[in-house]
N, C-alpha and C positions, 0 to 999 in steps of 0.2 A: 582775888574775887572777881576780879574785871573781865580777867581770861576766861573766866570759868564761866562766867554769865555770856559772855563772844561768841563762844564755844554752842552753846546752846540754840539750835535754827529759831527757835518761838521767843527768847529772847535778841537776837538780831534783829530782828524784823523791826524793833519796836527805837523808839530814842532815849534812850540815857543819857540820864544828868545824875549830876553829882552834889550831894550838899559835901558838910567839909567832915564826915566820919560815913557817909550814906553813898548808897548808890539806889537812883531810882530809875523808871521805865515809865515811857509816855505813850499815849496811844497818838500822840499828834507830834509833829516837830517843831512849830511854834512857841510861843511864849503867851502864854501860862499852858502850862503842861498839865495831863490829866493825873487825876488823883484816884486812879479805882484802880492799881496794881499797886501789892506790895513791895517794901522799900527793904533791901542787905542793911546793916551796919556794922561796925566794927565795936568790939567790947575792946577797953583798955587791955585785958587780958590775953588777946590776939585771937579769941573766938567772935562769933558771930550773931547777929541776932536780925530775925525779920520783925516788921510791924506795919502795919498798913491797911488798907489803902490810902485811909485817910490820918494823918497826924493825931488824932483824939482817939484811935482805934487801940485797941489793946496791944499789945506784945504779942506774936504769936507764939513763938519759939527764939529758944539760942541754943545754939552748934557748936560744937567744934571745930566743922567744913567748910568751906566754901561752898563744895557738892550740896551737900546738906540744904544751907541755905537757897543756894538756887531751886534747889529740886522744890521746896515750899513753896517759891514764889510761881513758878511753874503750874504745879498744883494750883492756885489759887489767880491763875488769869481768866479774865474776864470771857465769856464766852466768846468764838467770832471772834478774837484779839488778835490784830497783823494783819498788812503793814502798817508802820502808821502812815495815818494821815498826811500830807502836805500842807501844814495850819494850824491855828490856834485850836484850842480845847473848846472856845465860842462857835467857829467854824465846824470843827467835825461836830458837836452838836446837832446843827443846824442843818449838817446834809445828813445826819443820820434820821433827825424825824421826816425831813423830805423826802427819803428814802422807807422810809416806815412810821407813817402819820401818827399810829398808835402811841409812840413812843412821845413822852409828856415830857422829857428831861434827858439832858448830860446823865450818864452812871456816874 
């Protein structure tokens, strides 16, 4: 799954982390990382499943791929996403409304 997501220019761009069955994607490289891209998992079964962006979000789908699953995640990034940022998820916040005052919040 790791390759497969490498593999991919719009996922590169971005910083992956890892829980201990997940692999997710930050728009920042800091600590605490953003939560508005969906996350891969692995089913005991050796297929796949995305859900995200945030933890309480639904299931989206599960795969049998790795493709599969990236290709979802893909689908589903946030507009403008890449590179990430140089900083926390507080930080690019902060220069994104500075950068466009309209904006009221972190996505």
């Amino acid at each position: 799954m790791v390759q497969v997501a490498y593999a991919e220019p719009q996922l590169r761009q971005l910083c992956p982390w890892a829980g201990m069955w997940e692999l997710h994607f930050s728009r920042c490289t800091g600590f605490r990382p953003t939560w508005d891209i969906p996350y891969i998992g692995t089913l005991t079964d050796g297929r796949y499943y995305v859900e995200g962006p945030h933890r309480n979000s639904p299931r989206i789908a599960e795969t049998d791929s790795a493709q599969a699953a990236v290709a979802m995640v893909i689908e589903r990034l946030p507009p403008g996403c890449g590179p990430a940022f140089a900083g926390t998820a507080e930080e690019l916040a902060a220069y994104e409304r500075k950068a466009d005052p309209s904006r009221s919040k972190s996505r």
